[in-house]
C-alpha positions as CSV (number, residue, x, y, z in Angstrom):
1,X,0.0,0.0,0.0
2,X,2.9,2.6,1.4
3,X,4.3,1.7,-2.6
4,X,1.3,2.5,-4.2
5,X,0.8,5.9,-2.2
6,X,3.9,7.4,-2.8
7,X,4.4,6.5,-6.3
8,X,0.9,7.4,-7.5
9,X,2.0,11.2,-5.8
10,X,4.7,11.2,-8.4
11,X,7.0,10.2,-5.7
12,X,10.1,7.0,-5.3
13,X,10.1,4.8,-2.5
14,X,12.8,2.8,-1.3
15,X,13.5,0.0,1.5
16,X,17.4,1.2,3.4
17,X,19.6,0.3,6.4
18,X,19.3,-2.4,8.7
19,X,16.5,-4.5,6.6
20,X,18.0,-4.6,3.6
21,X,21.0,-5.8,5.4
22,X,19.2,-8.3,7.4
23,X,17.6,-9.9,3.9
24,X,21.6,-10.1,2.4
25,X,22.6,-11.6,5.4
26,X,19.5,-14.4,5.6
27,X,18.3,-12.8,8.9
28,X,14.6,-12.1,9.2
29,X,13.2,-8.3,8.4
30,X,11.6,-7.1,11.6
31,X,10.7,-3.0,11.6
32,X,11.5,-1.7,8.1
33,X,12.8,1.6,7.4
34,X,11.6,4.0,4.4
35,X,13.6,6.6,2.0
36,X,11.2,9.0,0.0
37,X,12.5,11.0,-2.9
38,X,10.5,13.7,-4.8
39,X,7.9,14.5,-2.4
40,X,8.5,17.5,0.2
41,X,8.2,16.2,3.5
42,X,4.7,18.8,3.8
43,X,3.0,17.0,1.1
44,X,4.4,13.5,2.1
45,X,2.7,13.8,5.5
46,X,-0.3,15.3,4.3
47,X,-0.5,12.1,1.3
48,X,-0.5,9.7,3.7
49,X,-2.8,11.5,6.9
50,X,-5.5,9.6,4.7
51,X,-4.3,6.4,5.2
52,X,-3.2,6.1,8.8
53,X,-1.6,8.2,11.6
54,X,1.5,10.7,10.2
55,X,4.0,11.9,13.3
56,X,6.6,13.9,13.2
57,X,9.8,12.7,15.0
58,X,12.4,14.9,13.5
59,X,11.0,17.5,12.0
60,X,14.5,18.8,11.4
61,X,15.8,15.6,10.2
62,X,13.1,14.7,7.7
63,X,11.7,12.3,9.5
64,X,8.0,11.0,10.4
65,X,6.4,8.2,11.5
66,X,3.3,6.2,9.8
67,X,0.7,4.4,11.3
68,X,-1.3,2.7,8.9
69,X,-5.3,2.0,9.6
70,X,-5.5,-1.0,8.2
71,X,-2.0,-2.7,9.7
72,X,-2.6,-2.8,13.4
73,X,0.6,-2.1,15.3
74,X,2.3,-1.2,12.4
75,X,4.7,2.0,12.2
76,X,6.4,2.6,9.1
77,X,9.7,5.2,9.9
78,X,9.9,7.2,7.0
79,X,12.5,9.5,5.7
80,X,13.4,12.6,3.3
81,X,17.4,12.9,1.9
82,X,19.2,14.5,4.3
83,X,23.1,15.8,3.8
84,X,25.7,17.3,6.7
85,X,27.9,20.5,6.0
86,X,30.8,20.6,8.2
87,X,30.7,23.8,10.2
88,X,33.9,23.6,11.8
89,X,36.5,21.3,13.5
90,X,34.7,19.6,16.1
91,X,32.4,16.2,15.5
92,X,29.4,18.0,16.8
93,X,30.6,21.3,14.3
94,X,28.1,20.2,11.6
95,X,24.6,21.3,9.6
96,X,22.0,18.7,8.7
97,X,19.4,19.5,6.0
98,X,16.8,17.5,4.2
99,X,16.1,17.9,0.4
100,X,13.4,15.3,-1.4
101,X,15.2,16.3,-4.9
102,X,18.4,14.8,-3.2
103,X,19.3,11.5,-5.0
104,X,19.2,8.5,-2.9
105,X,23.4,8.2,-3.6
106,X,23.7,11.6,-1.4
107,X,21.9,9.7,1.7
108,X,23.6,6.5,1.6
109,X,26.6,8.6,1.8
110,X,26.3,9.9,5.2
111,X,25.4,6.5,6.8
112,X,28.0,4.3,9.1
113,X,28.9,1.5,7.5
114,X,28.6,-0.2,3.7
115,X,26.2,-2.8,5.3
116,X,23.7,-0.1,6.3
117,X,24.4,1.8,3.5
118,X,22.2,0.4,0.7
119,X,19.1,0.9,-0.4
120,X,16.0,-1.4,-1.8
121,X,14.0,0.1,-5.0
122,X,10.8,-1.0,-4.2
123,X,9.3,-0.3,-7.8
124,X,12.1,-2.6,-9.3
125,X,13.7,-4.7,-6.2
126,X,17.1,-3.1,-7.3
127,X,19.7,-2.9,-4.9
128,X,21.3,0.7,-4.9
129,X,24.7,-0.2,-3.5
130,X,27.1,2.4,-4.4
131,X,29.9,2.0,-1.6
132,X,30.2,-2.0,-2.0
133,X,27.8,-3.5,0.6
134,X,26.9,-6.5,-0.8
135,X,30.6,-7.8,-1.9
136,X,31.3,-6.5,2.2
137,X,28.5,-8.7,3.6
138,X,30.2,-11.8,1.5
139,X,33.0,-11.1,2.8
140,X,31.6,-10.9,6.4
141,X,33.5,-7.4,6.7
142,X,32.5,-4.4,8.5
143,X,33.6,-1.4,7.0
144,X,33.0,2.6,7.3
145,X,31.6,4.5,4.9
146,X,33.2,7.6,5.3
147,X,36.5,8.9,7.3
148,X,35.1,10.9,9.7
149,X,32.2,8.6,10.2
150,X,33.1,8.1,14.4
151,X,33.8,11.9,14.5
152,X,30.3,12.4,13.1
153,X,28.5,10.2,15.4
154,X,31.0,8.8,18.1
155,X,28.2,6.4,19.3
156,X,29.1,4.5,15.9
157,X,32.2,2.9,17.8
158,X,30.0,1.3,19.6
159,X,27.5,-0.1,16.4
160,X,30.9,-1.1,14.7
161,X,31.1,-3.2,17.7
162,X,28.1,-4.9,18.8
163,X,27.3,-5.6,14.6
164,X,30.7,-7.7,14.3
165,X,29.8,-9.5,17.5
166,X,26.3,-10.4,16.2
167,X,26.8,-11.0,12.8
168,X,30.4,-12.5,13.1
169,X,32.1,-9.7,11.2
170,X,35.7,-8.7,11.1
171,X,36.1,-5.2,11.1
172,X,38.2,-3.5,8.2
173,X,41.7,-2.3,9.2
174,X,41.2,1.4,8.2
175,X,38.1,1.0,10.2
176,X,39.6,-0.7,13.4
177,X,42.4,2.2,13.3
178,X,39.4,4.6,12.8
179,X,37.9,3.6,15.8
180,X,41.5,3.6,17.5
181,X,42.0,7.0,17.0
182,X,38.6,8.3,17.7
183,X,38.2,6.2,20.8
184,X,38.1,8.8,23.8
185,X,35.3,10.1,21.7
186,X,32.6,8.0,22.9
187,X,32.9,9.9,26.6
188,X,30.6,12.6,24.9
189,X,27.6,9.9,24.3
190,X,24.4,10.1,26.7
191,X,24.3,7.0,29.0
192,X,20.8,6.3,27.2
193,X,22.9,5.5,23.9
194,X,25.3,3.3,25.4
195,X,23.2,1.2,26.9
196,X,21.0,0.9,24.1
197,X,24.3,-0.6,22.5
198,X,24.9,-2.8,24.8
199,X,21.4,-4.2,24.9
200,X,22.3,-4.8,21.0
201,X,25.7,-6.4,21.9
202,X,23.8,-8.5,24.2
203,X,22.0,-10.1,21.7
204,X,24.9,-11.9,20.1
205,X,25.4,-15.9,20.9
206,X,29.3,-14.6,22.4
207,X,28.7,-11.0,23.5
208,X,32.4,-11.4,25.1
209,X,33.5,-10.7,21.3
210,X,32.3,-7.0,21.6
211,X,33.8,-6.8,25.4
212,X,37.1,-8.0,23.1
213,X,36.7,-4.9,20.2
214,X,35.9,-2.7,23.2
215,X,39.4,-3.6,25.2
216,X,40.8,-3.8,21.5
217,X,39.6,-0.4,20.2
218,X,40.0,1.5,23.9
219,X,36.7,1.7,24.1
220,X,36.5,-0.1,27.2
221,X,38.3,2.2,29.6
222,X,35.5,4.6,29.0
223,X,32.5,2.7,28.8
224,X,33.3,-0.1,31.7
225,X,36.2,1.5,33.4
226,X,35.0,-1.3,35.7
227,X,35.8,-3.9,33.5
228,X,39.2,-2.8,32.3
229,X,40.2,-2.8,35.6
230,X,39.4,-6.2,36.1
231,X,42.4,-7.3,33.6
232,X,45.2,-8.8,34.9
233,X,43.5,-9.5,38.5
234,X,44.8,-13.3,39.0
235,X,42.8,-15.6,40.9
236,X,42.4,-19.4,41.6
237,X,40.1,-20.2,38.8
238,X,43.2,-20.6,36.4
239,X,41.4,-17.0,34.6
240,X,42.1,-13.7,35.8
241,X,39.0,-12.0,36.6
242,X,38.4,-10.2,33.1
243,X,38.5,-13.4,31.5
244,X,36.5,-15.4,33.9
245,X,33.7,-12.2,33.4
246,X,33.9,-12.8,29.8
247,X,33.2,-16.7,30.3
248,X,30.3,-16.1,32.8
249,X,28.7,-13.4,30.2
250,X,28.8,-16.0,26.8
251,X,27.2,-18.3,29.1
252,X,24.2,-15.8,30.5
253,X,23.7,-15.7,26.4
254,X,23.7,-18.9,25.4
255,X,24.0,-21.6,27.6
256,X,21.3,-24.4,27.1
257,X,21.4,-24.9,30.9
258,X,20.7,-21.4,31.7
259,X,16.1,-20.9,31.7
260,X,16.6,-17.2,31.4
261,X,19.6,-16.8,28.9
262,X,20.1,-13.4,27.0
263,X,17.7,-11.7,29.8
264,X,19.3,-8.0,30.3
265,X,19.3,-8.3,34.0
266,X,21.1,-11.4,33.8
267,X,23.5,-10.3,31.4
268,X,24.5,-7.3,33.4
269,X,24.9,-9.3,36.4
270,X,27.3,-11.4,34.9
271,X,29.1,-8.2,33.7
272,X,29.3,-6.2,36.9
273,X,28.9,-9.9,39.6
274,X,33.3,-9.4,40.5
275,X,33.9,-6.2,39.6
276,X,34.8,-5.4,43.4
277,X,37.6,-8.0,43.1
278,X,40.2,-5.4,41.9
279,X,39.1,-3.5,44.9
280,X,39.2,-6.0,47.3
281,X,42.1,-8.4,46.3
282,X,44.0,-9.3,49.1
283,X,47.1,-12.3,49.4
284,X,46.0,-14.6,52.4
285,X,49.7,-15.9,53.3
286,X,48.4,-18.9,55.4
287,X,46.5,-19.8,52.4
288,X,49.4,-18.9,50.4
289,X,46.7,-17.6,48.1
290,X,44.8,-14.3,47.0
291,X,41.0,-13.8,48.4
292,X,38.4,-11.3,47.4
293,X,36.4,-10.7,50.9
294,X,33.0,-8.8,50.7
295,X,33.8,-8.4,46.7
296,X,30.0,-9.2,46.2
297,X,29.1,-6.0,48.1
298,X,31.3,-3.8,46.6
299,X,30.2,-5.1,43.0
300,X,27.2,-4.3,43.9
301,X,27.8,-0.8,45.2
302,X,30.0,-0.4,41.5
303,X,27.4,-1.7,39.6
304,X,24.8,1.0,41.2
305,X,26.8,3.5,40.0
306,X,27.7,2.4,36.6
307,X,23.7,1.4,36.2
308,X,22.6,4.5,37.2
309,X,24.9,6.5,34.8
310,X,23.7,4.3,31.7
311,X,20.6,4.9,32.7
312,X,19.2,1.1,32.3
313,X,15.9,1.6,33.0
314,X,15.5,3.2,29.8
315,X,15.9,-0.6,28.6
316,X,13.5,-2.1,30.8
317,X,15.5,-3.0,33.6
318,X,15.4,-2.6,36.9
319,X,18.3,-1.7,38.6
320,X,17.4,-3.0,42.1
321,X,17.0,-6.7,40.9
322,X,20.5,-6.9,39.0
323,X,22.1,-5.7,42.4
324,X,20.1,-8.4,44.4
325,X,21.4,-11.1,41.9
326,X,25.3,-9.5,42.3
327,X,25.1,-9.7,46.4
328,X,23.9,-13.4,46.4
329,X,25.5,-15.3,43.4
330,X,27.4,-16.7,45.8
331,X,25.2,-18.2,47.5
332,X,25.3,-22.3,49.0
333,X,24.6,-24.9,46.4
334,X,23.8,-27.9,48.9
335,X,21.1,-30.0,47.7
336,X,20.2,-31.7,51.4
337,X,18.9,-28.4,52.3
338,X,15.2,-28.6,54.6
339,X,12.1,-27.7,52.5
340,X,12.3,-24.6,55.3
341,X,16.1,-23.3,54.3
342,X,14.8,-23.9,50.6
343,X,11.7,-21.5,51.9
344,X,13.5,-19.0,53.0
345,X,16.1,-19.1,49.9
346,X,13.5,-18.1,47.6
347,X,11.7,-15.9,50.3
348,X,14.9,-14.0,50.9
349,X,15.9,-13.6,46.7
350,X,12.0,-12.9,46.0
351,X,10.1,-15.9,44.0
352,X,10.4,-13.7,40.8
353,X,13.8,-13.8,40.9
354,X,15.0,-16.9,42.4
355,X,15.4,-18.6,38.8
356,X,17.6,-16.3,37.4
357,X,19.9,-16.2,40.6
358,X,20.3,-19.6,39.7
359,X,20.8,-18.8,36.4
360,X,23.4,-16.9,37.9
361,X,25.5,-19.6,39.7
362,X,25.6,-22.0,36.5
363,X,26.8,-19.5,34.5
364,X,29.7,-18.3,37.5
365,X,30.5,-22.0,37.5
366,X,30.8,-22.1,34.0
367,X,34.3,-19.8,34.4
368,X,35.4,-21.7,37.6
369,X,38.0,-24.3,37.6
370,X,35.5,-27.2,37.3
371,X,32.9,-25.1,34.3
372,X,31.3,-28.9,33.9
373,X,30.6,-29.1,37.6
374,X,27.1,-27.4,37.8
375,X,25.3,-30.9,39.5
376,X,25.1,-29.5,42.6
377,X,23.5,-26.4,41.5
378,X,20.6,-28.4,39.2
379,X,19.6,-30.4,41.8
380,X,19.2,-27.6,44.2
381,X,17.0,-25.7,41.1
382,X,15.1,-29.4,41.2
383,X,14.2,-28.8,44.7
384,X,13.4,-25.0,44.0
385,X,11.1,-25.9,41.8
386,X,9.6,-28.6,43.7
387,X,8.6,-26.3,46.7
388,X,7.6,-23.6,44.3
389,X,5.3,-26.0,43.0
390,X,3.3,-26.3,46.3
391,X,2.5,-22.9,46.5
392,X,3.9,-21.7,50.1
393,X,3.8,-18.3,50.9
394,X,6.8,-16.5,50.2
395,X,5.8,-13.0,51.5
396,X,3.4,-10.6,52.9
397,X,1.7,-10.8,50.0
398,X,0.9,-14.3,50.5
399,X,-0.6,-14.6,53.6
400,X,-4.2,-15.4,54.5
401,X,-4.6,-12.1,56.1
402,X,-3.8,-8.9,55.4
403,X,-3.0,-5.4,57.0
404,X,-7.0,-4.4,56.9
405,X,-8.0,-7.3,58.1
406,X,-5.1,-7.1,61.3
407,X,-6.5,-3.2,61.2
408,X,-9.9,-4.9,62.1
409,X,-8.1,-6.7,65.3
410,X,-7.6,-2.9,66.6
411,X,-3.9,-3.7,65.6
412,X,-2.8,0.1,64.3
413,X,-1.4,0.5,60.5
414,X,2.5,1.7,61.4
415,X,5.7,-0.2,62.9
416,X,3.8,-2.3,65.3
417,X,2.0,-3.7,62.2
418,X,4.9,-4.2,60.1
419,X,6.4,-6.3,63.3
420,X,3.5,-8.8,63.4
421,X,3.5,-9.2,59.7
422,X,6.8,-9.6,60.0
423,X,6.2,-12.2,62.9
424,X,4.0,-14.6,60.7
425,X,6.1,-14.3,57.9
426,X,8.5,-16.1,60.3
427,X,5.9,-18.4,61.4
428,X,4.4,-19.8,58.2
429,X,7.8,-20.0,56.5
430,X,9.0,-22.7,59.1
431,X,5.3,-24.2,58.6
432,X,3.4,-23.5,55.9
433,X,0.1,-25.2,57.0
434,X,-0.4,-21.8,59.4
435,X,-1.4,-19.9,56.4
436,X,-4.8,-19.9,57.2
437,X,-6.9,-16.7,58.3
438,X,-8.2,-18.6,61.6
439,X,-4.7,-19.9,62.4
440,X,-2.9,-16.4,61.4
441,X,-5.3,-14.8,63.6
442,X,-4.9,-16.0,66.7
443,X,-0.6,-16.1,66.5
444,X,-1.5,-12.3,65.5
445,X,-3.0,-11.4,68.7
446,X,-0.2,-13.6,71.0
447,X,2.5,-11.5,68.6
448,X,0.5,-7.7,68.8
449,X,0.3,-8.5,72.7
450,X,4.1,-9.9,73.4
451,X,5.3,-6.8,70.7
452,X,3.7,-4.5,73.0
453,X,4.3,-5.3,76.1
């Protein structure tokens, strides 16, 4: 339909950037993207207001969004030409302006790398590929466009590096020295950006690959200072801690043992789960080895910070969860644990979570000395799920009364309250058969009436 429209307005239309890759390289199309030539960017939005919802994103980009009426949940991104003058010396020193008599050569032009940089004639399912895209892709090389392509857009150093890690590319020497050079460069980028990246990166089956470009490049300094720190840290697990990271972070990918692999809490808990170990190395010379005491809690309190400058939430993470995962990885793998330590395991971790701290351990033990010795921690996951399965309570939440009904008991919402629920808690994790309102109600009263004496 989108075809039809433009072309019977005198207008071209043409597929470009990432789906037109994504069909070279055998992947499957998700969103497409859309260049327009010949139409102002007035009249394309008022052509198509007809046909579905038209909003503007970037009015001084050329670009606008279309909703069609009749494809539900479809949005079309659709753009005009655009060309950058340099204004001056600096890579934010430049003009961008969009022209729909532009030929579709002059936009390709501007774009990051020869893989992007093609576009799809939708009239004759010609590919336009005038900087060698195609012949790059065959090659499985990832190349820049332009010179000053990271000057431009510094936030390219990190697409350079999470597209070779997902699509297996090596990256063009003139490139890789490009990226060299412009490295420091990627300090100016919002934290929204990065992580945005990184979310990409994460996607690929060995995301350690990018982590490798990054150290590579000197990239990593800057984005994971962190991380680079971790290099060269020696401990017993025959890695140093940079590499055992990078182990524990292909496994959160791809693991088959591992229910929630790829998830982006996972994934940065494997990143950020021994960061404190640079901190906190220490030689123990009765062990005649080196420990990392507390390291948990200060990866934790690194990871905060780090989290909170890339701004994570803006990927759908929350913060608080990836630090409970980093503070207990460590956690006891014993499988003759009671059905009550195994209650308060998951009551302490929360039941939402408790599957991906296990997640967790297999993929820590995957960069230990012993990486096939994860028995211990499946059949503690068997018993896990086994108690889960029965339906206990795990938290306030759970119980067979609640704060109005304990309000109804003359029992006071504030402290006192939070005590007795508290109390219970206690109570029906060591026996679960308590959980009932009649039964709850009569250990509130002995509780509300010890609590205040």
């Amino acid at each position: 339909m989108l075809e039809k429209i433009i072309h019977e307005a005198g207008g071209e239309i043409y597929e470009v950037g990432g789906s037109v890759r994504d069909e070279l390289l055998g992947h499957p199309k998700k969103d497409s993207d859309y260049l327009v030539t010949g139409i102002p960017l007035e009249k394309l939005s008022q052509i198509l207001r007809p046909f579905g919802t038209v909003t503007f994103v970037g009015k001084s980009f050329g670009v606008l969004k279309f909703s069609p009426f009749n494809e539900k949940g479809v949005i079309h991104d659709i753009a005009i030409p655009r060309k950058e003058v340099s204004t001056g010396g600096g890579h934010r020193d430049f003009d961008v302006s969009y022209d729909h008599t532009l030929p579709v050569f002059v936009d390709l032009s501007r774009r990051d790398f020869t893989i992007n940089a093609m576009a799809k004639d939708l009239r004759t399912g010609e590919i336009i590929d005038p900087f060698g895209g195609k012949d790059d892709i065959k090659r499985k090389t990832l190349r820049q466009v332009f010179k000053e392509a990271f000057k431009e857009d510094p936030l390219r150093l990190l697409r350079a590096i999470q597209f070779a890690a997902r699509f297996d590319l090596k990256i063009d020497p003139e490139t890789l020295a490009s990226m060299e050079a412009n490295a420091e460069l990627i300090k100016t980028v919002s934290g929204e950006r990065i992580i945005d990246e990184i979310r990409k990166l994460f996607l690929a089956e060995r995301p350690s690959r990018g982590f490798e470009l990054m150290d590579r490049t000197g990239v990593l300094p800057f984005v994971f200072p962190e991380i680079s720190a971790c290099k060269g840290i020696k401990q017993d697990k025959g890695h140093d801690v940079y590499e055992h990271t990078m182990i524990v972070l292909d496994a959160a990918a791809s693991d088959h043992l591992i229910q929630h692999r790829g998830d982006l809490e996972l994934m940065l808990a494997a990143i950020f789960h021994d960061v404190g170990k640079a901190k906190t190395a220490r030689f123990v010379p009765e062990q005649k080895r080196v420990a990392f005491f507390g390291h948990q809690i200060v990866s934790k309190r690194i990871a905060k910070k780090r989290m909170d400058a890339l701004k994570v939430t803006v990927i759908g993470v929350n913060p608080e969860n990836v630090l409970t995962l980093i503070e207990n990885h460590m956690f006891e793998t014993k499988s003759f644990y009671s059905d009550k330590a195994i209650r308060r395991f998951v009551a302490k971790t929360g039941k939402d979570l408790i599957m991906k701290l296990v997640d967790m351990r297999i993929a820590d033990n995957r960069g230990g000395k012993y990486p096939a010795g994860v028995g211990g921690v499946l059949k503690l996951k068997k018993r896990i799920i086994e108690e889960l399965e029965k339906k206990p309570p795990f938290g306030p939440k759970d119980l067979a009364m609640n704060g109005h009904d304990l309000m109804e008991m003359g029992i006071k919402s504030g402290p006192l309250m939070g005590k007795v629920i508290k109390g219970l808690m206690e109570l029906v994790l060591d026996d679960p058969g308590l959980n009932t309102k009649e039964q709850l109600s009569a250990l509130a009263k002995n509780l509300y009436k010890e609590l205040s004496s």
